[in-house]
N, C-alpha and C positions, 0 to 999 in steps of 0.2 A: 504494500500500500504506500508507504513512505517513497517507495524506487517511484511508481507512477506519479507522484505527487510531485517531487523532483524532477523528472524525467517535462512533464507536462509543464512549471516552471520555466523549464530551460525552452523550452518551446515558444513560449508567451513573450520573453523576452529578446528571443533572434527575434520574432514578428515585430515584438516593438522599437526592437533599432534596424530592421528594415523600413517598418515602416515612415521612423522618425528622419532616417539619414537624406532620404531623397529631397526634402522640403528643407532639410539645414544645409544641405552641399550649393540647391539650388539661391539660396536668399543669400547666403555668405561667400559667394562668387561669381565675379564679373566674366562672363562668357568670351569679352574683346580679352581679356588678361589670362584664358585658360590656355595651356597645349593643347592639340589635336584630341589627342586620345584621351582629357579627363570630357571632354567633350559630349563624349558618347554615352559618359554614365549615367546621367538623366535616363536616357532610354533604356537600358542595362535594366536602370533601376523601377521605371514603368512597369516593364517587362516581368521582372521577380513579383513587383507587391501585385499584379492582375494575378498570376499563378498562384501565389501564397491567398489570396483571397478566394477565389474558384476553388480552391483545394481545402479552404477552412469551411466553406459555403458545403461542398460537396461531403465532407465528413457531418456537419452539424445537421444535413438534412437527412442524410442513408446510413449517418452512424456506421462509417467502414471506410477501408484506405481506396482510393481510386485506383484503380487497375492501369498496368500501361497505356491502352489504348486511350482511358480517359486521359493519360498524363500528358500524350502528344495532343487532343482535342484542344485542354486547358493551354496548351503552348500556342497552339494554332489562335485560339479565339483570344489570346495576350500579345498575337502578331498583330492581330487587326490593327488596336488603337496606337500600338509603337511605329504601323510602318505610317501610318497617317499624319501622328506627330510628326518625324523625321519629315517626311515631304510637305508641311506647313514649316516645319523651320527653316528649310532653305524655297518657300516662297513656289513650291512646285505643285500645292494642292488644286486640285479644282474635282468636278464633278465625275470626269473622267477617270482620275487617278483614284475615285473612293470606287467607284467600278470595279476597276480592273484589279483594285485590291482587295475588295470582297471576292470577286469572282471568283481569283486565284487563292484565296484561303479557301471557297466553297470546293473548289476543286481536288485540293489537296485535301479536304477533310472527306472529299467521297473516299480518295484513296486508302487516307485511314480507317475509314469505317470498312473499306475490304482487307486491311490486314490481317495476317494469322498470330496474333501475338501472346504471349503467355501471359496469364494475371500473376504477377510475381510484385 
């Protein structure tokens, strides 16, 4: 009881400095003054807290771990709004581009939903 209690803890708290890091990295630095590459962590970090959130959603409603196939869906539907940002940040979004990016996550998620994959 004590192990799950701890265990559950330590859980609560990567979610709360996931979910806290992304909103202090972005308020306490200037985007014109970043490198390339810290650049990207916004996204990075979009990216994990849709996943960590779909994956606490999907435990707190079926009370069980998500099986692979759900683990690639949760990725696929945490592509959507990362790839959307990214091309509003460099000024490339328009009606076409939220198209062509659902489209091609819809596409990729038929092929997931035909995969053979083991619930591991």
């Amino acid at each position: 009881m004590k192990h799950k209690i701890l265990q559950l803890l330590k859980r609560v708290g990567l979610l709360f400095v996931i979910y806290i890091a992304g909103p202090v990295f972005i308020f306490l630095t200037n985007p014109h003054n970043l490198p390339l590459p810290l650049l990207i962590l916004p996204f990075l970090w979009l990216f994990a807290v849709i996943i960590c959130s779909l994956w606490i959603v999907y435990k707190l409603v079926l009370h069980r771990s998500p099986g692979r196939k759900n683990q690639l869906n949760f990725g696929l539907a945490a592509l959507v709004p990362v790839l959307l940002a990214i091309l509003q940040s460099i000024h490339q979004l328009s009606i076409k581009d939220v198209v062509l990016v659902v489209g091609f996550v819809a596409v990729a998620g038929f092929y997931v939903a035909r995969l053979d994959v083991g619930q591991a």
